[in-house]
Z-matrix of the N, CA and C atoms (Angstrom, degrees):
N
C 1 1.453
C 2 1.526 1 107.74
N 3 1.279 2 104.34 1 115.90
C 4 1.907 3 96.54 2 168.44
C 5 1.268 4 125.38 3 -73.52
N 6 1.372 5 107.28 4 161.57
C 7 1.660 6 122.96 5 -164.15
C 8 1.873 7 93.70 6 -67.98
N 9 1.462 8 129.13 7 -11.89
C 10 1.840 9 123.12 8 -178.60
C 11 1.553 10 106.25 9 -77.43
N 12 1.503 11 106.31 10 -33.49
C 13 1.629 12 119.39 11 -177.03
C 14 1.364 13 101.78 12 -59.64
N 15 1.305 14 124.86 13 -60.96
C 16 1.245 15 121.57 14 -163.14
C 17 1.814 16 128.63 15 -60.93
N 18 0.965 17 123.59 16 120.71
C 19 1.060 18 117.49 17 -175.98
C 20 1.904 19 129.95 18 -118.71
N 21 1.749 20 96.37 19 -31.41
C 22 1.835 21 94.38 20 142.71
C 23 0.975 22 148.60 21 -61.19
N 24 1.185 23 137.87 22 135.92
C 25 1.711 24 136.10 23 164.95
C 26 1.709 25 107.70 24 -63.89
N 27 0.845 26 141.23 25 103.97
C 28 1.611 27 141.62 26 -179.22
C 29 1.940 28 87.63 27 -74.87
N 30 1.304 29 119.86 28 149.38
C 31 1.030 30 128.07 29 150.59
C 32 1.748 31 126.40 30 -136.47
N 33 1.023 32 115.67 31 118.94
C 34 1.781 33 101.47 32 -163.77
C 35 1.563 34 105.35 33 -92.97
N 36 1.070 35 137.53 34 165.33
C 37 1.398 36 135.68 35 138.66
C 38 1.664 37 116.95 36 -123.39
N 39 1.597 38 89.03 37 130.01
C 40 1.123 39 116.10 38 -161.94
C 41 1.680 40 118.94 39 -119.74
N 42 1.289 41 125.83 40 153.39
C 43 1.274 42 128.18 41 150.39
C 44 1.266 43 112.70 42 -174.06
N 45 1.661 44 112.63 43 179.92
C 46 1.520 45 123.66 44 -174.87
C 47 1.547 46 104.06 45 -110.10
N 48 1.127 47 106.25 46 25.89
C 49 2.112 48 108.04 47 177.87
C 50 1.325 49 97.76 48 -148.13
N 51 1.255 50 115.30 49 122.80
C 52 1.380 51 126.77 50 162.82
C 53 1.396 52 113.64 51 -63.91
N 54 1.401 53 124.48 52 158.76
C 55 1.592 54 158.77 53 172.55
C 56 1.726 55 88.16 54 50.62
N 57 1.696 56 118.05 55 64.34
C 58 1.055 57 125.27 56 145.06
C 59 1.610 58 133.50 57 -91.83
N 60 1.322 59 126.46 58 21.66
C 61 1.406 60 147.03 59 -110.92
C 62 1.372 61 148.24 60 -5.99
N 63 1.367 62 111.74 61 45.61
C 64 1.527 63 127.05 62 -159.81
C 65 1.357 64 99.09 63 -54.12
N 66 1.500 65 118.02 64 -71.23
C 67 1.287 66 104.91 65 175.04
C 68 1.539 67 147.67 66 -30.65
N 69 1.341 68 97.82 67 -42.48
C 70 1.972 69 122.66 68 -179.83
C 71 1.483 70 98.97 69 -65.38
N 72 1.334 71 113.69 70 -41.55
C 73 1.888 72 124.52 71 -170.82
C 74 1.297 73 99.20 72 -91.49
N 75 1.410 74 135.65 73 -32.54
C 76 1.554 75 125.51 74 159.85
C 77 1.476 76 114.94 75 -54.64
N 78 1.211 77 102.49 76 -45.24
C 79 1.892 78 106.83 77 -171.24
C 80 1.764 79 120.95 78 -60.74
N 81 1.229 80 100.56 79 -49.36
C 82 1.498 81 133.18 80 175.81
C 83 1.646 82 104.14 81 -70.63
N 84 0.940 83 130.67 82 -60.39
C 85 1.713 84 127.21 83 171.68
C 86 1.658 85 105.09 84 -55.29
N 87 1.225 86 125.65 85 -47.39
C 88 1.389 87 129.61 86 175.08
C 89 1.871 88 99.21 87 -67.57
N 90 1.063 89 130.32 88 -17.86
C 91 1.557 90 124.29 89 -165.18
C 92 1.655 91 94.41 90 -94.95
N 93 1.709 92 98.31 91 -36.94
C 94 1.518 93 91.29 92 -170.09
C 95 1.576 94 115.94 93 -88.01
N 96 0.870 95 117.07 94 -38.39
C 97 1.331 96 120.97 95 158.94
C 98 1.563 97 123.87 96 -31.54
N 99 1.545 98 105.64 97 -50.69
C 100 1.130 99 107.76 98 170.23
C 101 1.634 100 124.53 99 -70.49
N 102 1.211 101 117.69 100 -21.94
C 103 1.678 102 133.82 101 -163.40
C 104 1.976 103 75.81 102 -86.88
N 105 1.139 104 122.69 103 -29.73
C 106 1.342 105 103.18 104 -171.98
C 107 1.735 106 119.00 105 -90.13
N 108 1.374 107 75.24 106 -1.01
C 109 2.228 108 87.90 107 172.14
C 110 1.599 109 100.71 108 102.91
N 111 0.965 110 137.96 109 16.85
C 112 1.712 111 127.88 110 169.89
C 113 0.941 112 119.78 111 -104.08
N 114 1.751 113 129.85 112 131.17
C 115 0.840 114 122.41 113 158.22
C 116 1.357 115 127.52 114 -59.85
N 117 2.102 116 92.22 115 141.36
C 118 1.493 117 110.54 116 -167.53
C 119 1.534 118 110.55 117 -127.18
N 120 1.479 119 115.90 118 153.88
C 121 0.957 120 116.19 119 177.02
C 122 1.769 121 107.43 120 -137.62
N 123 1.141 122 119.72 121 116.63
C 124 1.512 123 117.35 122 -174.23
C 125 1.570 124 100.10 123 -121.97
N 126 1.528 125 101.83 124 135.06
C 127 1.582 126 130.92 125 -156.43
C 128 1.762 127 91.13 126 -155.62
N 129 1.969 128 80.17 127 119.47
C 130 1.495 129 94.14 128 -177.47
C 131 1.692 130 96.86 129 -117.27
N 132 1.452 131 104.56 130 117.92
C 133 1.393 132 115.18 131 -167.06
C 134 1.620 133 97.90 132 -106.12
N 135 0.884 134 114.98 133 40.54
C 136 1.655 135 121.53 134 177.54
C 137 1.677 136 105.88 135 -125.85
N 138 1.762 137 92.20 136 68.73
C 139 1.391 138 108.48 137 -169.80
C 140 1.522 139 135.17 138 -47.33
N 141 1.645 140 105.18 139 -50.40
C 142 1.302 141 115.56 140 166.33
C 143 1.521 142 100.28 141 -75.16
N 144 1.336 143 166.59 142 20.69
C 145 1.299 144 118.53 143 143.23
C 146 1.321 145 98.90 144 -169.56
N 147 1.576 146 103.59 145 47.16
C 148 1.751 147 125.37 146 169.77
C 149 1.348 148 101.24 147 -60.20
N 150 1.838 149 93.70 148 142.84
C 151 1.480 150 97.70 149 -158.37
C 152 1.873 151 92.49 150 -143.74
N 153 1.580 152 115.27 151 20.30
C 154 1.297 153 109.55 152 -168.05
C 155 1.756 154 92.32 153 -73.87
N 156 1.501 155 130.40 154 -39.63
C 157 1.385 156 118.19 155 -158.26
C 158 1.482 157 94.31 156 -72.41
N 159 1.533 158 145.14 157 -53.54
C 160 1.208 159 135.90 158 156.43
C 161 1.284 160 117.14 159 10.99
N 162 1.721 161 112.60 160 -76.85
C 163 1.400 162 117.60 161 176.00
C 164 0.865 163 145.71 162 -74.67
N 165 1.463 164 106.61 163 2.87
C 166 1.586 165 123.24 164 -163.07
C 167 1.548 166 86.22 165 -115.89
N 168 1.474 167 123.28 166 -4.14
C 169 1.750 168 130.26 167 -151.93
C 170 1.689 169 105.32 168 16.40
N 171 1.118 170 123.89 169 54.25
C 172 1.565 171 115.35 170 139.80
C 173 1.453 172 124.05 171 -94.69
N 174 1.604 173 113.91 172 172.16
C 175 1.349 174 129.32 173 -161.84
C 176 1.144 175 100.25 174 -93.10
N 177 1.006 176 121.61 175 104.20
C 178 1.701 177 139.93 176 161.97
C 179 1.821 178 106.50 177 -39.18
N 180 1.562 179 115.71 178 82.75
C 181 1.087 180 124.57 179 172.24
C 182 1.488 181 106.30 180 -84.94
N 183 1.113 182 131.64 181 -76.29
C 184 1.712 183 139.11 182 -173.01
C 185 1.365 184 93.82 183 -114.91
N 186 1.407 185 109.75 184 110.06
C 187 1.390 186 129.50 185 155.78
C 188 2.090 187 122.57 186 -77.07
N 189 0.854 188 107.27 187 -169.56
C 190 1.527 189 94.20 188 -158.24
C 191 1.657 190 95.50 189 -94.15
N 192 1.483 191 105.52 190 -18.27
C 193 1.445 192 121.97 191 146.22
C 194 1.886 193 109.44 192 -14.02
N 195 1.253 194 108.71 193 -78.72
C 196 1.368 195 137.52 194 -131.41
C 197 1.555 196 93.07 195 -108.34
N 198 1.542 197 113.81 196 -20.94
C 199 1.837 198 101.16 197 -176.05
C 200 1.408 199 93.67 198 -105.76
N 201 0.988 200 128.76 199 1.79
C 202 1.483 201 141.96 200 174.54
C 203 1.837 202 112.05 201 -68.99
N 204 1.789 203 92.70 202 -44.31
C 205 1.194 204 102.21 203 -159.30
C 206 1.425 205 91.78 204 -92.37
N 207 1.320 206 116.78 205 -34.10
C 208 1.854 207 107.15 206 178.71
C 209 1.432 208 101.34 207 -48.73
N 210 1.312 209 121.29 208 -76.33
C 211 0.862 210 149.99 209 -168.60
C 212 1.681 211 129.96 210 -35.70
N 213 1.500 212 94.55 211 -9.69
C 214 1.349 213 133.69 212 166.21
C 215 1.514 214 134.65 213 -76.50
N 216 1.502 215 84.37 214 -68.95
C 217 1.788 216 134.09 215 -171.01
C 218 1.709 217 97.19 216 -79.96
N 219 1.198 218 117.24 217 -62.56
C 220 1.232 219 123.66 218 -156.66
C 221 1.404 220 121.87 219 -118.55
N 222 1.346 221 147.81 220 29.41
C 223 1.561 222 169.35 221 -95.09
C 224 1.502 223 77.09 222 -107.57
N 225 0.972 224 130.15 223 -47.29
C 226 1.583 225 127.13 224 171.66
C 227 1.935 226 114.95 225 -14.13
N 228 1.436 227 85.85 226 -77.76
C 229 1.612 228 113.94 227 177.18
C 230 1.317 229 112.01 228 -40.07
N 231 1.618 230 116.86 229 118.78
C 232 1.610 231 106.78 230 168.14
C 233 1.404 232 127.28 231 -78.93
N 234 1.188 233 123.19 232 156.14
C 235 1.268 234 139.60 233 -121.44
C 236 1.568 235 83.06 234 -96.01
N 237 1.015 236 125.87 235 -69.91
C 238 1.464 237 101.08 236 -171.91
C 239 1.179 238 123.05 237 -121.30
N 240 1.939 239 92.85 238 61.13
C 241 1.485 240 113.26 239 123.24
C 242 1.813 241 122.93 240 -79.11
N 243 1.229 242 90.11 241 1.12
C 244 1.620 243 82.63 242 -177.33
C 245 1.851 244 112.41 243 -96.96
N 246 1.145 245 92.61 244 -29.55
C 247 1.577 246 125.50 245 177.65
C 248 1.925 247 113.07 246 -38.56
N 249 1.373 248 118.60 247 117.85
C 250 1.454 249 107.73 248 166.09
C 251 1.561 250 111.63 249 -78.62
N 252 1.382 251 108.09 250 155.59
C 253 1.684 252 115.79 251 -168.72
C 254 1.391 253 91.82 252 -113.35
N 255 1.376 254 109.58 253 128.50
C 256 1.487 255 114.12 254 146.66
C 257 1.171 256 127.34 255 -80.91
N 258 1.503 257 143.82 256 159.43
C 259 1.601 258 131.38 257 -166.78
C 260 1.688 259 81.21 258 -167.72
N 261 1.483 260 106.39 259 122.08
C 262 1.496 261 112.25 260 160.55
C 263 1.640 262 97.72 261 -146.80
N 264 1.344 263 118.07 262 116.49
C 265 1.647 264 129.21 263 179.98
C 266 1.508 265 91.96 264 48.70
N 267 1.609 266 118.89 265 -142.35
C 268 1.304 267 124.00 266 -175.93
C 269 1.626 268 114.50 267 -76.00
N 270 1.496 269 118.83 268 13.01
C 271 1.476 270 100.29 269 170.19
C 272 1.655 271 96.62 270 -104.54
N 273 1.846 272 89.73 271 152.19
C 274 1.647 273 103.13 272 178.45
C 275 1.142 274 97.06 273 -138.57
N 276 1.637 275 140.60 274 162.01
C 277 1.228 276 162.85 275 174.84
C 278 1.329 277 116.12 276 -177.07
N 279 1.545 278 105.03 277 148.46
C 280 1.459 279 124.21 278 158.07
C 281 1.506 280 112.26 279 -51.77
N 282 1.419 281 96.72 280 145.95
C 283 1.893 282 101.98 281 154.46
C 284 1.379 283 112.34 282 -152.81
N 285 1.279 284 92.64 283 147.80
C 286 1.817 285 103.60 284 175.24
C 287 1.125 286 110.99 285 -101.77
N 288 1.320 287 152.67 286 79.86
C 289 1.582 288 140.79 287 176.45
C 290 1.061 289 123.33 288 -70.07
N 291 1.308 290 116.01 289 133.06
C 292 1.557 291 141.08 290 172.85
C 293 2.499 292 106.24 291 -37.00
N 294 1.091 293 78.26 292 138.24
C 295 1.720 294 87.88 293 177.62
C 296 1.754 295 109.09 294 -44.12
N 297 1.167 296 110.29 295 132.75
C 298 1.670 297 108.10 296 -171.92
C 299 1.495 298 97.73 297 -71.71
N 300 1.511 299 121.99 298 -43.49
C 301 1.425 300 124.19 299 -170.52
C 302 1.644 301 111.89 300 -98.79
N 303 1.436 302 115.88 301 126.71
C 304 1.579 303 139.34 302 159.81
C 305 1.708 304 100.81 303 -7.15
N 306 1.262 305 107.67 304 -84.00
C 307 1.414 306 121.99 305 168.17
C 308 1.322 307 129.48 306 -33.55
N 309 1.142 308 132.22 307 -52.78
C 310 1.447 309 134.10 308 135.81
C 311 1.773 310 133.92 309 -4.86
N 312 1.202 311 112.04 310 -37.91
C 313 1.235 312 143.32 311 -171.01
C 314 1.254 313 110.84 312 -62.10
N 315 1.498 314 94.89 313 -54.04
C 316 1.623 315 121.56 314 -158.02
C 317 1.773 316 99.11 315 -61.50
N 318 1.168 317 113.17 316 -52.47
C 319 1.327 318 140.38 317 -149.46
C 320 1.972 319 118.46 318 -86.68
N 321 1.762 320 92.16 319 1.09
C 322 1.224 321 103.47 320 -171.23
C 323 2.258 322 95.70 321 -97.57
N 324 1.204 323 86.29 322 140.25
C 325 1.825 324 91.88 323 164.78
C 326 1.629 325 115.28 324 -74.55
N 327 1.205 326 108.41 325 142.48
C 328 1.830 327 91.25 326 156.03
C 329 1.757 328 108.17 327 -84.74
N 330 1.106 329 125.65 328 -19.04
C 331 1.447 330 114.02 329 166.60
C 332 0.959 331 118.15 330 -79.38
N 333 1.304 332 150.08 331 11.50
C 334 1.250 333 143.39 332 158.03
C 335 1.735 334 104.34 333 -90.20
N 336 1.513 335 105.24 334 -52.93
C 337 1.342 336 97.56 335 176.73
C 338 1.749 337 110.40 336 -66.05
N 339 1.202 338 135.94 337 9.42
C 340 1.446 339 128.90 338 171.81
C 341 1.500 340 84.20 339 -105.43
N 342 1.022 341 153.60 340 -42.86
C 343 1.673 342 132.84 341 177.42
C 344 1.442 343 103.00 342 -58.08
N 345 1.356 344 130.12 343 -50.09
C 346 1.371 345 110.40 344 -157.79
C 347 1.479 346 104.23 345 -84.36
N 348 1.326 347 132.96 346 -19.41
C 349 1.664 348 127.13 347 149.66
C 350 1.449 349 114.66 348 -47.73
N 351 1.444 350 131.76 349 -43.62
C 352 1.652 351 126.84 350 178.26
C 353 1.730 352 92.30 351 -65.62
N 354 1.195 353 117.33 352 -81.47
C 355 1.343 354 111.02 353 -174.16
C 356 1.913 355 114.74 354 -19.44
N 357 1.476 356 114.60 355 -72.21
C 358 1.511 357 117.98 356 173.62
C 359 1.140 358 104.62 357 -36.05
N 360 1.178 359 133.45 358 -54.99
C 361 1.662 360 115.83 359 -132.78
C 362 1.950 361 91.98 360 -99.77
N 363 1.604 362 109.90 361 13.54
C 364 1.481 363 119.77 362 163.63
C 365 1.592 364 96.27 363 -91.97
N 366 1.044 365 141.80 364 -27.23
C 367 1.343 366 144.92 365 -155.82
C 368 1.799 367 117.52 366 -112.47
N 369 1.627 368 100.86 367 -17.29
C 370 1.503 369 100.98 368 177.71
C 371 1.555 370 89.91 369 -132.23
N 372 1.635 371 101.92 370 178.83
C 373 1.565 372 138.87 371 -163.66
C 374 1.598 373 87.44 372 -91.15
N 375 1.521 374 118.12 373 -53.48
C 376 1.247 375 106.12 374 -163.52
C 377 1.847 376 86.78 375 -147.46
N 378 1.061 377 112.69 376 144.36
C 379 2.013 378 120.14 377 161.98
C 380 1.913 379 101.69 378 -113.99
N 381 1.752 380 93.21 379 135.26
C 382 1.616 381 89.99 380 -172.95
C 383 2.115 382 77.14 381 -97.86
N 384 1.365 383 99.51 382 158.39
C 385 1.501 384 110.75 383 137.15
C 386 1.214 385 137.57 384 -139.58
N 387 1.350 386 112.42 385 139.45
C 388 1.799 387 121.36 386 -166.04
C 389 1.479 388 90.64 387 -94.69
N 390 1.354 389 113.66 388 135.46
C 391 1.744 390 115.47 389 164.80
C 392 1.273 391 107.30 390 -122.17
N 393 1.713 392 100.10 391 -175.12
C 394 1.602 393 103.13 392 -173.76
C 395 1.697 394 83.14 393 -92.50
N 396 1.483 395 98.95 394 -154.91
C 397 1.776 396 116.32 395 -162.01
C 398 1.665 397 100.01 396 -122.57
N 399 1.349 398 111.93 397 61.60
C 400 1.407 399 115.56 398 167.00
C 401 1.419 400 114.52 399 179.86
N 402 1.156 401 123.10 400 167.13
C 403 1.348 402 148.50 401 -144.97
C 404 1.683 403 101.72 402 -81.19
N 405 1.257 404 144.12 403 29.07
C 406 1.344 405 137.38 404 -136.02
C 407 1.391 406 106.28 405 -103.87
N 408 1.304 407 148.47 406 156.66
C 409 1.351 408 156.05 407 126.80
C 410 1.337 409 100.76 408 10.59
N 411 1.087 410 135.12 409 -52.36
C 412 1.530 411 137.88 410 -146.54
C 413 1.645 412 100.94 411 -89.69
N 414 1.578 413 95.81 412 -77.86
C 415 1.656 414 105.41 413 170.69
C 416 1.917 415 121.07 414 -39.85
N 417 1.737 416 93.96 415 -35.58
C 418 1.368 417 82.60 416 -168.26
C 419 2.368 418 124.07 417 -71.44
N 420 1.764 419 79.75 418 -16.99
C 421 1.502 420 98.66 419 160.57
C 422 1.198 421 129.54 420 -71.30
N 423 1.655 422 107.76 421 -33.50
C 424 1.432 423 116.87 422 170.27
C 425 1.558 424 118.88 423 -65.11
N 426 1.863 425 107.40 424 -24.33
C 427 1.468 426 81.75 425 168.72
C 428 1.283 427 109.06 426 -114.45
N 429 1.182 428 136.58 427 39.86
C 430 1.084 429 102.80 428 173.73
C 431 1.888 430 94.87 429 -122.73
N 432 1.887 431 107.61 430 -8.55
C 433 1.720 432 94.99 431 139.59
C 434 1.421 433 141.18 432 -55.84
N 435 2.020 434 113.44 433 -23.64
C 436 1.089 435 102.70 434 -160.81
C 437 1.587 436 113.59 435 -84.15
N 438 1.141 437 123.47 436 167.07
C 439 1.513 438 135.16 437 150.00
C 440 1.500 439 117.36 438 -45.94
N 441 1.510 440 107.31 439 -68.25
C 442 1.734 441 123.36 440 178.59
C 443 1.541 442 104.40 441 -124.82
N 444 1.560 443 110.41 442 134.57
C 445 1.049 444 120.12 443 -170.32
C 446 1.665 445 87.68 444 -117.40
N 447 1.266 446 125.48 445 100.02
C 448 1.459 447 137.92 446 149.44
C 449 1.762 448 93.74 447 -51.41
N 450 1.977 449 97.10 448 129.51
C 451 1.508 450 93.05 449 169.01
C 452 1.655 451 81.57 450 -142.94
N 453 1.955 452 108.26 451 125.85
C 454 0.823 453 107.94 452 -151.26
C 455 1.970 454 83.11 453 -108.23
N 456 1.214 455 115.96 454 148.31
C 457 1.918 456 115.21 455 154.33
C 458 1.835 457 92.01 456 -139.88
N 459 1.618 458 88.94 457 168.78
C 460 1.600 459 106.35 458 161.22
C 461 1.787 460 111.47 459 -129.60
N 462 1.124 461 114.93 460 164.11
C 463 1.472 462 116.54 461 -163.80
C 464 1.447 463 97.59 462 -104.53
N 465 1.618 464 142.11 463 41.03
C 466 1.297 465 137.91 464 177.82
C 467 1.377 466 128.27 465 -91.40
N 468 1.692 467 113.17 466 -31.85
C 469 1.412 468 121.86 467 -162.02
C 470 1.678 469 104.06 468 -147.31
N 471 1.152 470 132.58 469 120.66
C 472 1.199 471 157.82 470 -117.07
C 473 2.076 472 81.95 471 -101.78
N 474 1.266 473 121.17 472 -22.04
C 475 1.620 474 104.11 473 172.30
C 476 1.184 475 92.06 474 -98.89
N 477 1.389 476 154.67 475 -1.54
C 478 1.452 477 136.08 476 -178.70
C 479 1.485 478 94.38 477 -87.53
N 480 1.505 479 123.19 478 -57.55
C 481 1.436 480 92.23 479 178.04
C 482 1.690 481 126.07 480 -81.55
N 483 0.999 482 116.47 481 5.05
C 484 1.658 483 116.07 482 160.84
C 485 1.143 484 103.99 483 -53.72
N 486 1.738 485 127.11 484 -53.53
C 487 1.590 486 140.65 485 -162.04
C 488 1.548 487 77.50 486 -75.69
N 489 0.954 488 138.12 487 -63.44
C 490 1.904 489 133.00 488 -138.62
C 491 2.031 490 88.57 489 -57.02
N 492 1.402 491 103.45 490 -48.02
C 493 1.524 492 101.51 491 -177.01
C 494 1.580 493 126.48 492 -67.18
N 495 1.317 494 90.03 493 -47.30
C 496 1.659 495 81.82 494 162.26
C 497 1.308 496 135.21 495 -42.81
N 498 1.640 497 104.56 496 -44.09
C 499 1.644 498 131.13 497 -173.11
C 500 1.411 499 95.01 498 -69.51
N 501 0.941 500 115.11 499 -74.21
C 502 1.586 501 119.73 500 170.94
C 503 1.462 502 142.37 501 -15.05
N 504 2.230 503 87.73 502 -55.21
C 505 1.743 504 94.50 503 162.06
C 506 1.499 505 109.82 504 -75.54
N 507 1.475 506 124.18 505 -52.94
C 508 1.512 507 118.47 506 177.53
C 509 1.565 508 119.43 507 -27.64
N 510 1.407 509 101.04 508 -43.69
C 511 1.843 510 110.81 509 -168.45
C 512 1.792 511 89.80 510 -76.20
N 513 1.003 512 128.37 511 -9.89
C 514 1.624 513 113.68 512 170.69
C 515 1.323 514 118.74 513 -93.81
N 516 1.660 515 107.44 514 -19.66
C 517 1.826 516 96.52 515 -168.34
C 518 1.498 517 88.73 516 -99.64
N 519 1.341 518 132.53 517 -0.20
C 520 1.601 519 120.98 518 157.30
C 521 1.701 520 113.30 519 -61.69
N 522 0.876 521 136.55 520 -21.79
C 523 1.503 522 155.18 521 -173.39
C 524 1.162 523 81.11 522 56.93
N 525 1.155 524 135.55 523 115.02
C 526 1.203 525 117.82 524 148.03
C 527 2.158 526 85.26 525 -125.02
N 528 1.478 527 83.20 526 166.28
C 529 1.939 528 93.17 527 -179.14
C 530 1.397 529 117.49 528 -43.41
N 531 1.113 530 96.82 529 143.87
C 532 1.771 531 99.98 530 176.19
C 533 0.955 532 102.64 531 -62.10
N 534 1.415 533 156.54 532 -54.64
C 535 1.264 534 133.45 533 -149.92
C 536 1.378 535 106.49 534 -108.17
N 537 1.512 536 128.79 535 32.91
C 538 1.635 537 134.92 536 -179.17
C 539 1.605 538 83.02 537 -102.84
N 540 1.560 539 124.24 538 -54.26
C 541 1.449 540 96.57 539 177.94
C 542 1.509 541 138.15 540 -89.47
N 543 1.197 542 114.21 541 149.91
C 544 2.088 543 105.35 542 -175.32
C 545 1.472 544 93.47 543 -133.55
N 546 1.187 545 107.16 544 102.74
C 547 1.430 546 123.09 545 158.80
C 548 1.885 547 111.41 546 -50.00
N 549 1.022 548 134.23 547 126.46
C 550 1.496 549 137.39 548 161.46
C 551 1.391 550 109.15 549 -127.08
N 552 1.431 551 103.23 550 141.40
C 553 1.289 552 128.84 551 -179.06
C 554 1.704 553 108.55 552 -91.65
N 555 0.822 554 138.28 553 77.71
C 556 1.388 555 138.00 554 -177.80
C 557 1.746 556 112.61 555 -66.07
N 558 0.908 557 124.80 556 122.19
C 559 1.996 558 128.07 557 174.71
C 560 1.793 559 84.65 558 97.91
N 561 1.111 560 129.88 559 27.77
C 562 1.770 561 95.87 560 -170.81
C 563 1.047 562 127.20 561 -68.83
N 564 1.802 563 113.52 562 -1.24
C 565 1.472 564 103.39 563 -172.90
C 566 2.030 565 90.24 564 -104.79
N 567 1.088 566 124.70 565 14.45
C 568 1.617 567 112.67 566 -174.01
C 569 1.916 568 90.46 567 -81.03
N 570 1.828 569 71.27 568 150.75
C 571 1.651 570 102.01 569 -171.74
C 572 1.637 571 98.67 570 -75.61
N 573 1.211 572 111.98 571 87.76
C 574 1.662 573 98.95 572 149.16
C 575 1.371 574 112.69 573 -108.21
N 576 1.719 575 113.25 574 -159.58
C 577 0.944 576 124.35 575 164.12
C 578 1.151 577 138.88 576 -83.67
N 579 1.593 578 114.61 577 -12.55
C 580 1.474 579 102.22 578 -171.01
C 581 1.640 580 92.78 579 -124.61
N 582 1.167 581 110.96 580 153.29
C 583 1.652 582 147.48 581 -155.44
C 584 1.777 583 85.26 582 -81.12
């Protein structure tokens, strides 16, 4: 696909430590974005134990399961007709939700889910993505599709930032551009102990 086709900004959020709030900062960047008039598309690729419809509390109609499989089967079908809508007052957005069932998971490609991100990000202003907290096949396509790679840590517990560094050096020997990644510190002003 050439760089003229493209017309979304993909943005992922990412890290190597769980309950740093990727999700909460995926949801809210996808909410605000939208409150600002762009089309959005939010896709939670944190398959086994995606939790964006949770927060958004909608009904998991077509999971990424199921737009995967249209999207396969039936190329006909537009794309987000398959798509669940969020609607809160005047904000609206797309969503892709994560597979309702464990099993489900297993059975998904990461190249399929890197086609149906090129496809979106022809169809929206901006696509957010929520990932899981590791180095996987899946994520590692996700960044090196995205525009901005949000890499989120918090400074509370002495293996989250062990993981934050690891994640950190890995995200450098990918070279990818200096300014594709933005490290954020999420909690930075909470009182712990270590500096």
């Amino acid at each position: 696909m050439s760089e003229e086709n493209i017309s979304g900004v993909v943005i992922t959020f990412f890290s190597t430590a769980s309950s740093v709030g990727k999700t909460l900062i995926s949801v809210n960047m996808a909410s605000e974005l939208a409150r600002q008039g762009y089309r959005v598309c939010l896709v939670d690729y944190d398959l086994q134990f995606g939790d964006v419809a949770n927060y958004l509390h909608i009904q998991v109609e077509r999971s990424v399961k199921d737009v995967l499989e249209t999207m396969n089967s039936r190329p006909d079908v537009p794309l987000q007709d398959c798509l669940t809508q969020y609607r809160y007052g005047m904000i609206s957005f797309d969503v892709v939700p994560a597979p309702e069932f464990l099993d489900e998971a297993y059975n998904i490609s990461a190249d399929d889910c890197r086609r149906l991100i090129e496809k979106l990000r022809l169809l929206y202003d901006y696509v957010i993505i929520d990932t899981t907290s590791m180095f996987s096949v899946l994520n590692l396509a996700m960044l090196d599709l995205s525009t901005i790679v949000t890499f989120l840590g918090v400074v509370d517990f002495i293996p989250t930032i062990k993981n934050m560094k690891i994640g950190n050096d890995t995200l450098r020997t990918l070279n990818y551009d200096t300014n594709k990644i933005r490290l954020v510190l999420n909690r930075s002003d909470a009182k712990t102990r270590i500096s």
